[in-house]
Each structure stands twice: as structure tokens, then as C-alpha cells.
N, C-alpha and C positions, 0 to 999 in steps of 0.2 A: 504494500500500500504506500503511495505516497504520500509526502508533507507526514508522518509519521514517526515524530522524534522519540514517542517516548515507548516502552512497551507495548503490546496491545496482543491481540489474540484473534484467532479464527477458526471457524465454527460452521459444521456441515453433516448431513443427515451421513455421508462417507465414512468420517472420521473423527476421532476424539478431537475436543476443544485442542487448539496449538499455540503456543505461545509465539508470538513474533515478537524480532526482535529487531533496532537499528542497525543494519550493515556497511554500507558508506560511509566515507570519511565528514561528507555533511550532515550523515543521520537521520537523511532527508527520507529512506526508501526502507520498508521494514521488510523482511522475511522470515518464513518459518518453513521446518520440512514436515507434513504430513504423510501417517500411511493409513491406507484404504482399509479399514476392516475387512476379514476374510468374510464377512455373511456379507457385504452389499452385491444386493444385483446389477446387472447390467445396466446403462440408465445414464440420463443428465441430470446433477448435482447442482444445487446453487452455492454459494459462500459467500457469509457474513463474517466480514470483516469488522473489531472493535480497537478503536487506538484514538488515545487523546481525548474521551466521550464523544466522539464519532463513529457512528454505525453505517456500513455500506454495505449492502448484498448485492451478489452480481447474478441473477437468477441464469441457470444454465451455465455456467464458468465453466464445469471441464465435464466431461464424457467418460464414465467406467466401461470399457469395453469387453472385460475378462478377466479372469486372473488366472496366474499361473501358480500351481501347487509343486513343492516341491517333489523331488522324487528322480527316477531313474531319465534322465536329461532331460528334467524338467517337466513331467507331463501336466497334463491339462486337460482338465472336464469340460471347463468354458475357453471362450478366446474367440480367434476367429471360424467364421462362418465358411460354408462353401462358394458362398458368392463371394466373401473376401479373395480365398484363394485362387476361386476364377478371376478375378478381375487383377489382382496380381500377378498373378498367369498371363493374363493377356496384357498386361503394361510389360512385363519383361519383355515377352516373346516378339510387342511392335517395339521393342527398340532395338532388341536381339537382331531385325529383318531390316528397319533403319540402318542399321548402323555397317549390316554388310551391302545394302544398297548404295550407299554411300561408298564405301569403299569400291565396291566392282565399277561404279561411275567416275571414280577420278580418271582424269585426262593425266595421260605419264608426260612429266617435265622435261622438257628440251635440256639435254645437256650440252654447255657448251657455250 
């Protein structure tokens, strides 16, 4: 948060209250690290922000997409979808096609 010199805290249906705190040399900009509880679901979050007896919530501020549990390289219950992987699939694969299209089209340089 800025203009946030002294203390303050932040608060979200995601995660336990977090303390922020001044990090620049002005004192001007506050941060805190948050983690996700392992029960939230999938979903957009809001966060209210408290510092200096100002209250801000920023409704929607970030996106729970999945989480990852630990275990044998990391497996996972939630996370991405089959559409995600399709459509990852298909952003590699057009640049993958890009980028040899490009190449078999270069004009060879005159040497000399």
C-alpha cells in the first residue's frame, strides 16, 4: 500500500490477517508476505488493506487458481484444467511453427 509509513495489516477470506510493514528507504510503500490457506477454493479474492486508520479493499485483487500439494514431484489434485493445457499446447506449438517459418524464410546474406 502506499503513502503507508507506519504499520498496518491485510486481511482476506484466502489468508490469515498479515502484518505489513515499511520497506523503502522513504517508508512510503508497505508490504507483507501472505500464504493461501490449504482449504481455499478456487476463486477471486478481495483484500482489505489497514494502515495509518485507512481502510482500502480492492474487491477481486488476485485469483486462487490451484494449489499444489506436496509429495512425489509435487503432485496435485487441483491446478490447471484441460483447457489450460490445451491452450498452452497451442501457444507453444504456434511459436514452435513461427519461429521455424521464420527461419526457412531468411534470405542467405551476400558475402563479400
Amino acid at each position: 500500500m502506499q503513502g503507508c509509513r507506519t504499520d498496518g495489516a491485510a486481511v482476506s477470506g484466502a489468508f490469515a490477517r498479515t502484518p505489513l510493514r515499511p520497506f523503502n528507504g522513504a517508508g512510503e510503500i508497505a508490504r507483507g508476505v501472505v500464504t493461501i490457506r490449504q482449504d481455499v477454493r478456487p476463486g477471486t479474492y478481495e483484500i482489505t488493506v489497514e494502515c495509518a486508520g485507512r481502510t482500502l479493499t480492492r474487491p477481486g485483487a488476485f485469483t486462487v487458481v490451484g494449489g499444489v500439494r506436496g509429495g512425489l514431484g509435487g503432485a496435485t489434485k487441483t491446478g490447471a484444467t484441460k483447457a489450460d493445457v490445451a491452450i498452452g499446447g497451442g501457444l507453444l506449438a504456434a511459436g514452435a511453427i513461427g519461429g521455424g517459418v521464420f527461419w526457412t524464410r531468411r534470405r542467405p546474406q551476400r558475402r563479400g
